[in-house]
KOLZATOR-29715 format. One record per residue (C-alpha): residue number from 0; x, y, z. Coordinates in steps of 0.02 Angstrom, whole numbers. Example, Ala and Ser with C-alpha at 12.3 -4.5 7.8 and 13.67 -1.06 7.14 Angstrom:
<pt><i>0</i><x>615</x><y>-225</y><z>390</z></pt>
<pt><i>1</i><x>684</x><y>-53</y><z>357</z></pt>
% end
This chain:
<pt><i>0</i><x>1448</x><y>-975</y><z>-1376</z></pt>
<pt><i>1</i><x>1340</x><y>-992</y><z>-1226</z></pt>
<pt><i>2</i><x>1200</x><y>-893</y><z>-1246</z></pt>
<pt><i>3</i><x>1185</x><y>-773</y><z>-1082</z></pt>
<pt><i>4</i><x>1032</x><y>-782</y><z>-956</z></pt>
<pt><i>5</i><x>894</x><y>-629</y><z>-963</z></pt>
<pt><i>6</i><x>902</x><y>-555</y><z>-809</z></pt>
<pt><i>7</i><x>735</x><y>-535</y><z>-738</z></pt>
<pt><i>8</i><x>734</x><y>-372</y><z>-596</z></pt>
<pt><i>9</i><x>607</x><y>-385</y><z>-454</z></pt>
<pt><i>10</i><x>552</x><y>-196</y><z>-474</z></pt>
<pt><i>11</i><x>681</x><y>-83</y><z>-591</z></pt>
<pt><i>12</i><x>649</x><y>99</y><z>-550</z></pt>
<pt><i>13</i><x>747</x><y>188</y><z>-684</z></pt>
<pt><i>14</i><x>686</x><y>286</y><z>-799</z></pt>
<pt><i>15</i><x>682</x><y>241</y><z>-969</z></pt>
<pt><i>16</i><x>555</x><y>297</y><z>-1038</z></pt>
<pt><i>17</i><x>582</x><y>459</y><z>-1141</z></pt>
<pt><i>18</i><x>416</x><y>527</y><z>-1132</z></pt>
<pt><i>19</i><x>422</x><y>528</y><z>-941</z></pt>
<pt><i>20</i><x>600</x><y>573</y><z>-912</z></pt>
<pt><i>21</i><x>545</x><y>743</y><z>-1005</z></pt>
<pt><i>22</i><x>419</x><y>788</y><z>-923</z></pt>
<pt><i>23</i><x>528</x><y>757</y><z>-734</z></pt>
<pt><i>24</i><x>659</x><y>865</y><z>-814</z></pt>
<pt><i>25</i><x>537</x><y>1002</y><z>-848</z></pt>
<pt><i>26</i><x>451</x><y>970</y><z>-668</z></pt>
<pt><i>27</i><x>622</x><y>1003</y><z>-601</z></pt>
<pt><i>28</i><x>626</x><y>1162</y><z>-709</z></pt>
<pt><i>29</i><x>464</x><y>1220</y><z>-653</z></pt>
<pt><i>30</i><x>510</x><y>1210</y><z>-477</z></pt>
<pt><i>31</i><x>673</x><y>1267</y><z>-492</z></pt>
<pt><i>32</i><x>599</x><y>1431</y><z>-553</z></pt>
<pt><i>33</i><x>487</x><y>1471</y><z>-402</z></pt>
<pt><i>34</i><x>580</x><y>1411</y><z>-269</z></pt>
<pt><i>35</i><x>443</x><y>1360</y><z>-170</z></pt>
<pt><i>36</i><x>518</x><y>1196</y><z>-112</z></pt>
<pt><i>37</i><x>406</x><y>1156</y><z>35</z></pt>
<pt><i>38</i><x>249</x><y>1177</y><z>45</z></pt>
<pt><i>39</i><x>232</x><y>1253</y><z>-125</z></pt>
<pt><i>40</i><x>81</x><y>1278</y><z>-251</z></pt>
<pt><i>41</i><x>116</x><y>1098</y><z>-327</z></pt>
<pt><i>42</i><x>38</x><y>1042</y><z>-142</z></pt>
<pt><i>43</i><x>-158</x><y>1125</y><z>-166</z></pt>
<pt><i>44</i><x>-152</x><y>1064</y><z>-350</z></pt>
<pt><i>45</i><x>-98</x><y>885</y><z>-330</z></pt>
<pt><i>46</i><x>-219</x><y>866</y><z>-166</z></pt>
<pt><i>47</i><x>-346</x><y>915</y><z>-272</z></pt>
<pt><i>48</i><x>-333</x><y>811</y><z>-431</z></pt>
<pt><i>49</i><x>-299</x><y>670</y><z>-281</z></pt>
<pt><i>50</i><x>-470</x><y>702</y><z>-191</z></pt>
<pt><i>51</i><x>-547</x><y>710</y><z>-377</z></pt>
<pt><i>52</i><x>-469</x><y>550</y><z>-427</z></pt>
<pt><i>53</i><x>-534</x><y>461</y><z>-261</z></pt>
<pt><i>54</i><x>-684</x><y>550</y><z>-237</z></pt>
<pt><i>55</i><x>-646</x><y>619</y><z>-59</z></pt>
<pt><i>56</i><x>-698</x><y>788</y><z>15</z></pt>
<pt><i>57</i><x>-519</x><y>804</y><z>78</z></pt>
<pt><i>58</i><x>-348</x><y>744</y><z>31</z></pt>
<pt><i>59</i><x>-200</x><y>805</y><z>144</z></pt>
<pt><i>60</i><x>-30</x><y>764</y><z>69</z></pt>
<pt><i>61</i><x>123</x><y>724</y><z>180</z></pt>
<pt><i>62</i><x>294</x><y>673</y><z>213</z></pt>
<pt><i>63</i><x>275</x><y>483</y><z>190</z></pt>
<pt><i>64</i><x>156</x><y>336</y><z>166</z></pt>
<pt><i>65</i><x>202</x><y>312</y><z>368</z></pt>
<pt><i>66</i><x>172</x><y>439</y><z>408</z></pt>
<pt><i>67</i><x>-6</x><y>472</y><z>325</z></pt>
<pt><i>68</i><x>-56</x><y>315</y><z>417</z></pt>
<pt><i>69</i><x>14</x><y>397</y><z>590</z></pt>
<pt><i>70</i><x>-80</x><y>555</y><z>551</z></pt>
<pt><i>71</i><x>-220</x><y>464</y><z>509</z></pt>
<pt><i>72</i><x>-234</x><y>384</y><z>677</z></pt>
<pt><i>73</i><x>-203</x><y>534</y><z>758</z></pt>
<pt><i>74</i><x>-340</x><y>615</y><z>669</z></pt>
<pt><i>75</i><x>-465</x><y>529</y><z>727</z></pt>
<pt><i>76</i><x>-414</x><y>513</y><z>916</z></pt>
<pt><i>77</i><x>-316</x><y>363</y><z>945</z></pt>
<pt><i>78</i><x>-215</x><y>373</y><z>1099</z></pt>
<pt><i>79</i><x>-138</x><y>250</y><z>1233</z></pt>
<pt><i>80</i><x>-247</x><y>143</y><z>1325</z></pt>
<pt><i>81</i><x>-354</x><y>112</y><z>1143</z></pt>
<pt><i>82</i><x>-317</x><y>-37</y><z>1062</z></pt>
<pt><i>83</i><x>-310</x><y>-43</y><z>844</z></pt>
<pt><i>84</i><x>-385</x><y>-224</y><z>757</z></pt>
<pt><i>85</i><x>-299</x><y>-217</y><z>597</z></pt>
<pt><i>86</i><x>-210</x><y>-382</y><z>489</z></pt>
<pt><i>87</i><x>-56</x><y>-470</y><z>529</z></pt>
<pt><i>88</i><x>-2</x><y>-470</y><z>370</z></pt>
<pt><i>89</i><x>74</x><y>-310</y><z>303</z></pt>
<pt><i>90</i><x>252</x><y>-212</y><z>293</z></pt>
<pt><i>91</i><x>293</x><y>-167</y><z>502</z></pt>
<pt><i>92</i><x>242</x><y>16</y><z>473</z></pt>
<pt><i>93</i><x>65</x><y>-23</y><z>488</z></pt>
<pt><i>94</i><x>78</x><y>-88</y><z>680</z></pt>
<pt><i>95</i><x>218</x><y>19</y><z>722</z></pt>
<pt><i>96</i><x>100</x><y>203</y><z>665</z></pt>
<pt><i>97</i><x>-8</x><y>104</y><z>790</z></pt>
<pt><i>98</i><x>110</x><y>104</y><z>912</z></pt>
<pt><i>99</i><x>187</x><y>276</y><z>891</z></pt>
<pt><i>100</i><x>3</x><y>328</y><z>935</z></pt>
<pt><i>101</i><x>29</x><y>247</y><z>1103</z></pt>
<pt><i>102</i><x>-130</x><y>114</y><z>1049</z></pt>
<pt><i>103</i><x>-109</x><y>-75</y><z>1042</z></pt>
<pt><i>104</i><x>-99</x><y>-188</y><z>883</z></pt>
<pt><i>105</i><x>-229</x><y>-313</y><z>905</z></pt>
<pt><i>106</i><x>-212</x><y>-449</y><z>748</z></pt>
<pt><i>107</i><x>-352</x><y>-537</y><z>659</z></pt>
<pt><i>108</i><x>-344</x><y>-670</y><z>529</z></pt>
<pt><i>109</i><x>-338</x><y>-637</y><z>338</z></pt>
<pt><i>110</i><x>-425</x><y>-750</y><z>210</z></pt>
<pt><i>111</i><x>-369</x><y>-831</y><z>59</z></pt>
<pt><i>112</i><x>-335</x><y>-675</y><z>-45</z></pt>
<pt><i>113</i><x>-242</x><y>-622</y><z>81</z></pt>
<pt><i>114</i><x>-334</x><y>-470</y><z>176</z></pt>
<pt><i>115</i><x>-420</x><y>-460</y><z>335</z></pt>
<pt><i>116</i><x>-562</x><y>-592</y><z>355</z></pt>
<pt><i>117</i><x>-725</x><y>-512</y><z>413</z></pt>
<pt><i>118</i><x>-779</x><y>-656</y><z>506</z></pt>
<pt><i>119</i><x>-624</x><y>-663</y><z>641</z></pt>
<pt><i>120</i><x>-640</x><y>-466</y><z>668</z></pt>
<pt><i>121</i><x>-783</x><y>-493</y><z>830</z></pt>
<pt><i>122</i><x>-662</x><y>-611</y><z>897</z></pt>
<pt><i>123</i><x>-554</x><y>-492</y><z>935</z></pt>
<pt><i>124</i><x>-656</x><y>-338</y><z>985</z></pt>
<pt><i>125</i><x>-653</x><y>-281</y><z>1166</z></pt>
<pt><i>126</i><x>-701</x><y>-124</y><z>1276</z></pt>
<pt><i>127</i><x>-538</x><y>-37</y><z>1223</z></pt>
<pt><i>128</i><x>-555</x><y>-58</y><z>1054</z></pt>
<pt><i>129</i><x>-557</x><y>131</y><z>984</z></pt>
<pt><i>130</i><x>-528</x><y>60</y><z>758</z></pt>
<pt><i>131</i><x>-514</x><y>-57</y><z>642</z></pt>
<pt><i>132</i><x>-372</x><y>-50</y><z>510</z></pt>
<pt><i>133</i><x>-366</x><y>-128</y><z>368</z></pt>
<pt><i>134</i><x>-258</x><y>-144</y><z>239</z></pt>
<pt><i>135</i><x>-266</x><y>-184</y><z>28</z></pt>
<pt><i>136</i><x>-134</x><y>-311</y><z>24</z></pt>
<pt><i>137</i><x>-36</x><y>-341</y><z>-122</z></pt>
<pt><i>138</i><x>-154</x><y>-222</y><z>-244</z></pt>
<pt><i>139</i><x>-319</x><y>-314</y><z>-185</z></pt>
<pt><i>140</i><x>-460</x><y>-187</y><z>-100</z></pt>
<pt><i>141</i><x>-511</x><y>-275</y><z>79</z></pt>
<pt><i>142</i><x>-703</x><y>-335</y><z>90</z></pt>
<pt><i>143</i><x>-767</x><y>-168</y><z>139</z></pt>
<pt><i>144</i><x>-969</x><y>-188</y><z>150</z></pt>
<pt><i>145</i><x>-941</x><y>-324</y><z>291</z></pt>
<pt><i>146</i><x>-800</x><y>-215</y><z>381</z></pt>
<pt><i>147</i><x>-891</x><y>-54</y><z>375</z></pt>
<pt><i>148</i><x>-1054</x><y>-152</y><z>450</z></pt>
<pt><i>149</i><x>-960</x><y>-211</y><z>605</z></pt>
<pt><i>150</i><x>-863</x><y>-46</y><z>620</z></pt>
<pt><i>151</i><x>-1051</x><y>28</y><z>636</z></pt>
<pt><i>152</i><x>-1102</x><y>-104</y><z>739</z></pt>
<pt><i>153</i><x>-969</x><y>-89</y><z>860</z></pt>
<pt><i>154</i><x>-942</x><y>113</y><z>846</z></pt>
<pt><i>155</i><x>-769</x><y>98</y><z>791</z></pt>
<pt><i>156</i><x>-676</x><y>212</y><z>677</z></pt>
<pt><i>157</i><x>-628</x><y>132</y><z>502</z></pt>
<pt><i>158</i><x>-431</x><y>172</y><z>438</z></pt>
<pt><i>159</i><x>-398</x><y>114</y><z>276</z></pt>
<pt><i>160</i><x>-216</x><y>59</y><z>248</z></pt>
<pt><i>161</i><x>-224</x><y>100</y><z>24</z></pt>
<pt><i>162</i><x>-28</x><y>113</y><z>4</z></pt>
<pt><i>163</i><x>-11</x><y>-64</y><z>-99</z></pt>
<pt><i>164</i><x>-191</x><y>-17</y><z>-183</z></pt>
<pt><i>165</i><x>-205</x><y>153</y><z>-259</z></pt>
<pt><i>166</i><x>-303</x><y>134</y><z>-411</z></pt>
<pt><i>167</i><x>-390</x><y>-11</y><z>-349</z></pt>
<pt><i>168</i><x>-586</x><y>3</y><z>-371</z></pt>
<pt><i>169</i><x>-727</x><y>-90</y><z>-241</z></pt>
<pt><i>170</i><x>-921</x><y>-96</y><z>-278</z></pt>
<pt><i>171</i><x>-883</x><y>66</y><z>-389</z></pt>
<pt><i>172</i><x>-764</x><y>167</y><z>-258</z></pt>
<pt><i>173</i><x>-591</x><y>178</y><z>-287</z></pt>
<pt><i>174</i><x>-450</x><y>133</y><z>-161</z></pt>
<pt><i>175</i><x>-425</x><y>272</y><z>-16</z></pt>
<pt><i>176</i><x>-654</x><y>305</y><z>-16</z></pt>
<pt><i>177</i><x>-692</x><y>177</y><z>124</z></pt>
<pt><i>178</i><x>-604</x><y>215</y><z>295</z></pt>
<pt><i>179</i><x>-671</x><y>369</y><z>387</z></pt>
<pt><i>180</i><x>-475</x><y>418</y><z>340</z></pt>
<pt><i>181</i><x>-385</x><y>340</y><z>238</z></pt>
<pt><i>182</i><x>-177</x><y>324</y><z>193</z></pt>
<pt><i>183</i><x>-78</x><y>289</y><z>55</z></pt>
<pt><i>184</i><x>111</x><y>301</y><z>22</z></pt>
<pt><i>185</i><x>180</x><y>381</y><z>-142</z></pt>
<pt><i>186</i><x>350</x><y>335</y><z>-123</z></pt>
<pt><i>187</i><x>464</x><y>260</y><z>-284</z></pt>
<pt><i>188</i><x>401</x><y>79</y><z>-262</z></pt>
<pt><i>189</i><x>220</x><y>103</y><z>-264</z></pt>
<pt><i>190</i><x>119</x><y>105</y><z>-421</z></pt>
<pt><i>191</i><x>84</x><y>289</y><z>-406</z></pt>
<pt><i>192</i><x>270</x><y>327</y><z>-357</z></pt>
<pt><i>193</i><x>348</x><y>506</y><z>-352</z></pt>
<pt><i>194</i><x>532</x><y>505</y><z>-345</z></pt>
<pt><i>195</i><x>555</x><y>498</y><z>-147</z></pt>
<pt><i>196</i><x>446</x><y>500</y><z>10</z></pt>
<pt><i>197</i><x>268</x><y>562</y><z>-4</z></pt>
<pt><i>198</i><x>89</x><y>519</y><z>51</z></pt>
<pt><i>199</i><x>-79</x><y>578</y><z>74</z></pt>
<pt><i>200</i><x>-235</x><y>561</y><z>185</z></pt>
<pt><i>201</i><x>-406</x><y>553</y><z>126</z></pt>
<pt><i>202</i><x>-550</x><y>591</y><z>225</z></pt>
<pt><i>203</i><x>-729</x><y>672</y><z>207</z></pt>
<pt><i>204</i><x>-724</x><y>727</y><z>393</z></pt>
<pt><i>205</i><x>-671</x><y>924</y><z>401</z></pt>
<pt><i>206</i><x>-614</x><y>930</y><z>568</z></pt>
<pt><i>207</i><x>-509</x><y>774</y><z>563</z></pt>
<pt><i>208</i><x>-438</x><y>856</y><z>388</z></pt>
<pt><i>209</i><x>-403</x><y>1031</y><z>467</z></pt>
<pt><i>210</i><x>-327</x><y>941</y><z>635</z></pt>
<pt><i>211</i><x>-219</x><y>812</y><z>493</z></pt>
<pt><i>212</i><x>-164</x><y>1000</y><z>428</z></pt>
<pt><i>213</i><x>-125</x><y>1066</y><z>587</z></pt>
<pt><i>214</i><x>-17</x><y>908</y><z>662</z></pt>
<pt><i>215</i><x>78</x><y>899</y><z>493</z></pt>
<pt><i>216</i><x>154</x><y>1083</y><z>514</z></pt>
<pt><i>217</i><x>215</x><y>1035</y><z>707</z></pt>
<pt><i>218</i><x>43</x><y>1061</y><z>772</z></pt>
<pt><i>219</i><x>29</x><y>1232</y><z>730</z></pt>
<pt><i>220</i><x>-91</x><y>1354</y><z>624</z></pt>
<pt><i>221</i><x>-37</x><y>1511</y><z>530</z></pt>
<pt><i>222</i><x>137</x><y>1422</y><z>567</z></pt>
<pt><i>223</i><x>148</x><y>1501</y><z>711</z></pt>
<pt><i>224</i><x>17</x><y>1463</y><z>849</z></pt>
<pt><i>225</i><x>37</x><y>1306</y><z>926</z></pt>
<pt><i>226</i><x>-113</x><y>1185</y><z>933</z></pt>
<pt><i>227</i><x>-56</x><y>993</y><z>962</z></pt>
<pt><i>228</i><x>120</x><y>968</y><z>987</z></pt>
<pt><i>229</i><x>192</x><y>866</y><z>828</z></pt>
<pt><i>230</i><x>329</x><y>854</y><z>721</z></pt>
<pt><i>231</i><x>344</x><y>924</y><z>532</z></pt>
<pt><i>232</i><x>274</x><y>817</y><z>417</z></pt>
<pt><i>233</i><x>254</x><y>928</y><z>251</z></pt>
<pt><i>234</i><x>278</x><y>846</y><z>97</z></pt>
<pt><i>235</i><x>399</x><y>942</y><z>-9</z></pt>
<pt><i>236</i><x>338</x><y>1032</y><z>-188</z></pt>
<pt><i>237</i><x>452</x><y>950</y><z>-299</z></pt>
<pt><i>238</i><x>395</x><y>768</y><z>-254</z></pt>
<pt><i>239</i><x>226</x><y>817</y><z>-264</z></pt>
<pt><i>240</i><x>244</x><y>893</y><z>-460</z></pt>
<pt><i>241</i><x>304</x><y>734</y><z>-503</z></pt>
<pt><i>242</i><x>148</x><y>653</y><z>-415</z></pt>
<pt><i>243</i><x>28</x><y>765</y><z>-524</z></pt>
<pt><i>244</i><x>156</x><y>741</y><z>-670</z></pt>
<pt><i>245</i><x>134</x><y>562</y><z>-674</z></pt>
<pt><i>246</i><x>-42</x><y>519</y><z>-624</z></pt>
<pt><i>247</i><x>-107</x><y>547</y><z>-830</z></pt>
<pt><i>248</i><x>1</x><y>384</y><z>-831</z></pt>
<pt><i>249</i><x>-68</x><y>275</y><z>-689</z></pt>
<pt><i>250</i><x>-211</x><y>193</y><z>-788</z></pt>
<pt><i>251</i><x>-55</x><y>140</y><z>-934</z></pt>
<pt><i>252</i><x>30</x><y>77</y><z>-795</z></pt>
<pt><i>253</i><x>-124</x><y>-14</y><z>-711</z></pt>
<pt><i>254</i><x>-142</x><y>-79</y><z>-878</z></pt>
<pt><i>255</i><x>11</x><y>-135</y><z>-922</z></pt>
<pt><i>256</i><x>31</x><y>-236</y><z>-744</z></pt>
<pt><i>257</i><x>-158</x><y>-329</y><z>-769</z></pt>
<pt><i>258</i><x>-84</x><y>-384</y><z>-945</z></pt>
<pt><i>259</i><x>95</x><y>-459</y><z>-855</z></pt>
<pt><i>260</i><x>-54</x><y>-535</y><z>-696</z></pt>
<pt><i>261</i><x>-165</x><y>-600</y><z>-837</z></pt>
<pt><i>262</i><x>-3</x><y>-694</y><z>-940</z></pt>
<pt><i>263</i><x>48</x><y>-781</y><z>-766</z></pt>
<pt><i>264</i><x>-118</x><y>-831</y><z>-709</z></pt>
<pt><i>265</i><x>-152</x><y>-923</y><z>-862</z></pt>
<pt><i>266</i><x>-6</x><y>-1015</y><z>-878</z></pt>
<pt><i>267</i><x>33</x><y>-1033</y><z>-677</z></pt>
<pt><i>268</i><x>-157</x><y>-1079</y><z>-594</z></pt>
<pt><i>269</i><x>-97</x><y>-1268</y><z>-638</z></pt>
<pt><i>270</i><x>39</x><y>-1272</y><z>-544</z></pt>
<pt><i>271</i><x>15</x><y>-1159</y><z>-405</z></pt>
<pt><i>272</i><x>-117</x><y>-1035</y><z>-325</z></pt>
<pt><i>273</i><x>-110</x><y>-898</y><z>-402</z></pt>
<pt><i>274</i><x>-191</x><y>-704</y><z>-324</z></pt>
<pt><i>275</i><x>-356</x><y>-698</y><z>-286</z></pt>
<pt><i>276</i><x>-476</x><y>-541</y><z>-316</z></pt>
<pt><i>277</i><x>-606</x><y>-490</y><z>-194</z></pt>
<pt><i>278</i><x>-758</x><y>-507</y><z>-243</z></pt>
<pt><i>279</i><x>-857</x><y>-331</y><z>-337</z></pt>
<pt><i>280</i><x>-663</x><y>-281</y><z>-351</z></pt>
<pt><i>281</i><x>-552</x><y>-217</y><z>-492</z></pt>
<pt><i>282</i><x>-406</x><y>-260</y><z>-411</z></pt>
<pt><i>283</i><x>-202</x><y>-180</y><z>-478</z></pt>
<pt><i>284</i><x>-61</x><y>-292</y><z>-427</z></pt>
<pt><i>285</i><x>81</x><y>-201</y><z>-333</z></pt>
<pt><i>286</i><x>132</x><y>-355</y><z>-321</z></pt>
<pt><i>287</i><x>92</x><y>-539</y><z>-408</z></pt>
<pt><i>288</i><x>97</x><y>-629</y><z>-274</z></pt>
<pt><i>289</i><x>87</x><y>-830</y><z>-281</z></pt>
<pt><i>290</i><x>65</x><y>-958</y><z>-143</z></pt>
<pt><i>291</i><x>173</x><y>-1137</y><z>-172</z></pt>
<pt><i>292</i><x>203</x><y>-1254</y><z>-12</z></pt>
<pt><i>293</i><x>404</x><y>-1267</y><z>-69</z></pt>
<pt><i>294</i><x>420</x><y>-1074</y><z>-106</z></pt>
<pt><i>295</i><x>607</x><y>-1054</y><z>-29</z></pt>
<pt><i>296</i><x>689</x><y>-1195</y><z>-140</z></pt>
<pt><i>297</i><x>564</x><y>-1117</y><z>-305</z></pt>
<pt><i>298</i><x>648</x><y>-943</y><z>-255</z></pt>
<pt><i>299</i><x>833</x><y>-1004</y><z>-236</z></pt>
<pt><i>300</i><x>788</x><y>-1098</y><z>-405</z></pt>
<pt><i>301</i><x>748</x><y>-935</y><z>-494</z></pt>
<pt><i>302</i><x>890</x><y>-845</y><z>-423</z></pt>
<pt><i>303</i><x>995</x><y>-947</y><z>-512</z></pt>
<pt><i>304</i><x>918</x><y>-919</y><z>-667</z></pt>
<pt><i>305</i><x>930</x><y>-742</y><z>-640</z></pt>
<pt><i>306</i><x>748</x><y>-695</y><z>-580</z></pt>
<pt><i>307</i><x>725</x><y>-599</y><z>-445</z></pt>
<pt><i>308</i><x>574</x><y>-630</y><z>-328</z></pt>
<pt><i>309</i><x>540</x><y>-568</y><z>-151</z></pt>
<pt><i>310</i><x>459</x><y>-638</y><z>12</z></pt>
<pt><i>311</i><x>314</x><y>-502</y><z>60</z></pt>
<pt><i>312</i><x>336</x><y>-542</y><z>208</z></pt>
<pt><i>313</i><x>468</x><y>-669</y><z>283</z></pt>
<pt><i>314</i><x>367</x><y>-634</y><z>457</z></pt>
<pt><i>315</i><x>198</x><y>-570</y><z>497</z></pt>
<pt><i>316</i><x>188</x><y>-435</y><z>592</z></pt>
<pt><i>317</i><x>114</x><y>-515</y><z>770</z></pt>
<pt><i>318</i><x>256</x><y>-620</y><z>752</z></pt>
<pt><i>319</i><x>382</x><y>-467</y><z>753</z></pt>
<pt><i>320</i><x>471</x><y>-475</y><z>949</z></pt>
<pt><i>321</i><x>392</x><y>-304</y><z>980</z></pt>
<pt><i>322</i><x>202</x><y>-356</y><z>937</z></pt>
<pt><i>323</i><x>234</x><y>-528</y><z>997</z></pt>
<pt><i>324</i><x>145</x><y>-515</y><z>1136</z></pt>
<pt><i>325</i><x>-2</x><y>-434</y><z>1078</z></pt>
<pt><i>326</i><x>-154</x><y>-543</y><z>1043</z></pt>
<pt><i>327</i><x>-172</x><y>-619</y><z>887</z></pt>
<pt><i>328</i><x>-305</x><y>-734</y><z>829</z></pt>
<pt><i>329</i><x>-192</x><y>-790</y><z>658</z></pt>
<pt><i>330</i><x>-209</x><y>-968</y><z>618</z></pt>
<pt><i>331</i><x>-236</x><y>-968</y><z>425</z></pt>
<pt><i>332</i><x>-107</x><y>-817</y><z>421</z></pt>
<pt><i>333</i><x>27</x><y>-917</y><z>513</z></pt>
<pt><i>334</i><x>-1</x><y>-1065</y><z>367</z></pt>
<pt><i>335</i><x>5</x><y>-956</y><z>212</z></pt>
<pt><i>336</i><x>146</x><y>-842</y><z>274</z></pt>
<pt><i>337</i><x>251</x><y>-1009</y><z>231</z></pt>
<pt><i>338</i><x>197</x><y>-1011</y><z>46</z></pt>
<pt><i>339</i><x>207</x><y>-829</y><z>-26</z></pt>
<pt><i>340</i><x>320</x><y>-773</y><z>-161</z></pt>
<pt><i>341</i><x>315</x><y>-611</y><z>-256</z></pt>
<pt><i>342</i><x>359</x><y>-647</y><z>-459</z></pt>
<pt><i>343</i><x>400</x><y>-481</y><z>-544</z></pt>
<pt><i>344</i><x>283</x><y>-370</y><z>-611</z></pt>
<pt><i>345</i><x>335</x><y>-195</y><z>-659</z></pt>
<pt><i>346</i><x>270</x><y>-91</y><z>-814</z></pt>
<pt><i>347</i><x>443</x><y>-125</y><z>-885</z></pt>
<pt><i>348</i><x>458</x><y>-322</y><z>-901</z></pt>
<pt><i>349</i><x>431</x><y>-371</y><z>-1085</z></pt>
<pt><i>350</i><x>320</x><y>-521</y><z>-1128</z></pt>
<pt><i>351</i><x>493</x><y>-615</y><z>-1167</z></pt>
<pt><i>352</i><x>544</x><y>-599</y><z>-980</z></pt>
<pt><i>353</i><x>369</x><y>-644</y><z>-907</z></pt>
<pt><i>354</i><x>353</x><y>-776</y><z>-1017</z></pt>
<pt><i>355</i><x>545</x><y>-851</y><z>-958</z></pt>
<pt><i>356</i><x>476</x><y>-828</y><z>-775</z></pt>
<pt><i>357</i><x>334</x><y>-923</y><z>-817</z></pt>
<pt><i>358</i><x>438</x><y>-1064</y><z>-904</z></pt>
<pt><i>359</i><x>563</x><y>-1073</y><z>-763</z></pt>
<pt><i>360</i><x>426</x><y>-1090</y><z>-608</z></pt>
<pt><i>361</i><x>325</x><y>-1208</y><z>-727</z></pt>
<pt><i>362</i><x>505</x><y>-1331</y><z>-744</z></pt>
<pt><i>363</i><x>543</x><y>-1324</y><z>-547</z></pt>
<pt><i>364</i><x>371</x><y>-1402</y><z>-509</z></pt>
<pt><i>365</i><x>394</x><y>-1535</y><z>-649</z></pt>
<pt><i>366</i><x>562</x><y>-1567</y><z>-566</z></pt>
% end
């Protein structure tokens, strides 16, 4: 009898563990009881065990990771006619919050690990220049002491893009501490993952955390008197119980990833480059992300041996139709776009799997 193929998921979001499934139920419960399904108590509690945990003045939860970056921007003034530096290499809702602003993407290179490179930031800079975004690809915190000297330099507000990153640590300060806001998206596939769409905003600037409060309820205060015109962008109670719920597990989870990251590297840094970790980082891996010059025939290959792997991203963003005409200065971004590949890392995988994943990329270079 032919013995059967493991079958190796990308990212499996059930729930199987029993300890965790409990404690959702009794979330539900909780909720359930009060009623309070918007807006809730759960909100206040989980912003501030989120603020605690990053070591912000002010955490503002919201509807979605998106939106926490749009709200972000909008704290802090952008508008049209201002133009946003941030990488080229991230999911399209980074440029497009730009956009939805009414600012400009303007795209920088990244470096080898795959964030924004310091060095090609001035390149780009000009008179309409209003921030610089950047964003912790992949797990890995961007090189903030450079970034936060030419933001200085240059007067430029700092946005920190955290979504991929949350738990991450740099020179001591955890992921979501370095922009003058700062986003990250909760949603299911995300480390710290509720059970839908939810994000937060971290800043230490009161006004730009009472005007993120204000523009997340449409613009108003006391729900009633209209201040900036907006849309709703409340996060709802339930997702943010589960949020609270499950952070007492993030560093098991952080844990359990560097373990899977640490059993690839050593077997993989042979045969192909494997992630790279800024430096005075403690970087988590959202994703384990290799670079390999034939990466779509090594993907098909695993396919067929039932591994799934995914291309983050199959395009950069400045290379999007909408964006393509915005300038770019990308040249080492357009050359390692061609070799990333994303191996799976969840919590869940078993040594056995990793190890087949390993054994399986390990034959298609021998071959």
């Amino acid at each position: 009898m032919t013995k059967s193929l493991p079958e190796v998921r990308f990212l499996d979001l059930s729930i199987k563990n029993t300890q965790d499934r409990k404690d959702l139920k009794e979330v539900l419960e909780r909720c359930m009881d009060h009623g309070e399904f918007v807006m809730g108590k759960e909100i206040s509690r989980l912003e501030k065990s989120l603020s605690e945990y990053v070591s912000r003045e002010y955490c503002k939860t919201v509807s979605s990771g998106t939106d926490a970056l749009y709200l972000a921007l909008k704290g802090i003034d952008v508008k049209s006619g201002d133009e946003v530096i941030t990488s080229p290499l991230s999911w399209i809702a980074t440029a497009n919050a730009i956009h939805m602003v009414g600012a400009k993407p303007v795209f920088c290179d990244i470096n080898d690990d795959l964030n924004l490179d310091p060095n090609s930031i001035e390149k780009v800079i000009s008179k309409n220049t209003k921030a610089l975004l950047t964003v912790d690809y992949t797990g890995n915190m961007a090189e903030y002491a450079p970034i936060m000297e030419i933001a200085s330099k240059h007067n430029l507000k700092l946005v920190e893009d955290g979504s991929q990153a949350f738990g991450a640590i740099y020179m001591g300060k955890r992921c979501g501490y370095f922009g003058d806001v700062s986003a990250i998206s909760h949603n299911p596939m995300k480390i710290f993952g509720g059970l839908g769409e939810i994000g937060s905003v971290f800043t230490d600037d009161e006004e730009i955390a009472n005007k993120i409060e204000i523009l997340r309820y449409n613009g108003t205060f006391n729900k009633e008197i209209l201040k900036y015109p907006s849309l709703n962008f409340r996060a709802d109670s339930l997702n943010a119980a589960f949020l609270q719920s499950r952070l007492k597990t993030l560093p098991k989870k952080l844990k359990r990833r560097a373990e899977i990251a640490e059993r690839y590297t050593k077997s993989l840094k042979s045969v192909c480059i494997t992630p790279k970790e800024t430096k005075d980082s403690q970087r988590v891996f959202y994703t384990y992300t290799i670079q390999i010059k034939n990466r779509d025939a090594l993907s098909n290959y695993l396919a067929d041996n039932n591994i799934e792997t995914k291309i983050q991203h199959p395009l950069l963003m400045s290379e999007q139709i909408p964006y393509s005409q915005c300038k770019a200065n990308t040249k080492k971004a357009s050359q390692i776009i061609k070799k990333v590949l994303c191996l799976p890392i969840h919590e869940g995988l078993s040594n056995e799997q990793v190890d087949y994943v390993i054994e399986k990329v390990i034959n298609f270079q021998e071959s």
